[in-house]
PLY file of the C-alpha trace (Angstrom):
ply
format ascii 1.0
element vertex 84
property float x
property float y
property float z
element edge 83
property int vertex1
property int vertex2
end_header
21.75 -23.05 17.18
22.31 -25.64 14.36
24.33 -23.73 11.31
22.25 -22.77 8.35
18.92 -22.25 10.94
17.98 -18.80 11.50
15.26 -17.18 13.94
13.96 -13.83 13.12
12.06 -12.03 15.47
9.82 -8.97 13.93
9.38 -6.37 16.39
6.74 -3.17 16.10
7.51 0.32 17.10
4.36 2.48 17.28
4.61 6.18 16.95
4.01 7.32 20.39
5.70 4.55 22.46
9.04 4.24 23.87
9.40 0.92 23.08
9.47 -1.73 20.60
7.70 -5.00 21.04
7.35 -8.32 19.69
4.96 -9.20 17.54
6.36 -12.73 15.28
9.02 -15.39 14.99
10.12 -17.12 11.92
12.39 -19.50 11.33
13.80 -17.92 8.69
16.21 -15.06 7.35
15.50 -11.24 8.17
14.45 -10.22 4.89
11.54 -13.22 4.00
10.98 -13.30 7.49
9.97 -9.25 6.93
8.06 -9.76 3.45
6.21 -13.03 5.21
4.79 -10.65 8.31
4.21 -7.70 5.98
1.89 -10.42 2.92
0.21 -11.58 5.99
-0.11 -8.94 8.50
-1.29 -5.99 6.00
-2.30 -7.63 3.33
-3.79 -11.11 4.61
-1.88 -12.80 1.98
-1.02 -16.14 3.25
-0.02 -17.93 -0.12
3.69 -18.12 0.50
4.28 -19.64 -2.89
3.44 -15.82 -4.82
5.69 -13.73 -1.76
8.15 -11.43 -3.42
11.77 -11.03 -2.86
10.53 -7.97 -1.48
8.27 -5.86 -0.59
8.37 -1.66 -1.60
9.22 0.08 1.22
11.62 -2.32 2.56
15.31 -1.01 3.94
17.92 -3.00 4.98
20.25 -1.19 8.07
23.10 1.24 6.38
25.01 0.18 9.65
23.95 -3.61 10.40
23.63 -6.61 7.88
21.21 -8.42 7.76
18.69 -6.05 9.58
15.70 -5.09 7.82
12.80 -2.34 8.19
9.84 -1.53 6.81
7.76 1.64 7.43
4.00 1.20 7.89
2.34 4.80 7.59
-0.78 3.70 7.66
-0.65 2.52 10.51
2.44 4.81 12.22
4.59 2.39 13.36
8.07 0.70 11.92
8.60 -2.92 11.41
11.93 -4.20 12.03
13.40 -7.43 11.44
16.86 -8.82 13.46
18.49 -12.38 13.41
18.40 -14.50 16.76
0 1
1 2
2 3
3 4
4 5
5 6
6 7
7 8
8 9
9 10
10 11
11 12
12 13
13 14
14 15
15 16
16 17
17 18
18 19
19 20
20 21
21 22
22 23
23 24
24 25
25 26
26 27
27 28
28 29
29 30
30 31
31 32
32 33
33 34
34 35
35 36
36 37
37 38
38 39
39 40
40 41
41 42
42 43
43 44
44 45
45 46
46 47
47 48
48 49
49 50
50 51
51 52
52 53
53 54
54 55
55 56
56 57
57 58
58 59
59 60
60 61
61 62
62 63
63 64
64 65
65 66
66 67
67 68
68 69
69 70
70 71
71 72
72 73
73 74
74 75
75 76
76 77
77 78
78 79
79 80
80 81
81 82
82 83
């Protein structure tokens, strides 16, 4: 991986299921990688330009840097975002 290129992958944990899949790749940090699949995802917002820094809701890991979460009630699952 070059330096200064990060992948994110956001994965989805449904309430219900034991596991946690894939569901988008960015080539980007955690955090706008998060905000980006939340805008577009939820809100259909693809207009990258107005994206904030972040989005309520959003939780970055007590225990791991640079991992991010985001809890979707509506529609019972967690987002999670984790650097490549």
């Amino acid at each position: 991986m070059k330096e200064g290129y990060t992948t994110t992958m956001i994965y989805e944990l449904k309430e219900g299921s034991p596991v946690a899949c894939i569901v988008a790749e960015y080539s980007v940090d955690p955090k706008p990688a998060l905000v980006a699949y939340i805008m577009q995802s939820l809100y259909n917002d693809y207009n990258t330009w107005d994206y904030p820094v972040m989005v309520k809701g959003m939780r970055e890991s007590d225990t791991v840097k640079n991992h991010w979460y985001y809890d979707d009630f509506a529609n019972r699952r967690v987002l999670a975002a984790y650097p490549v």
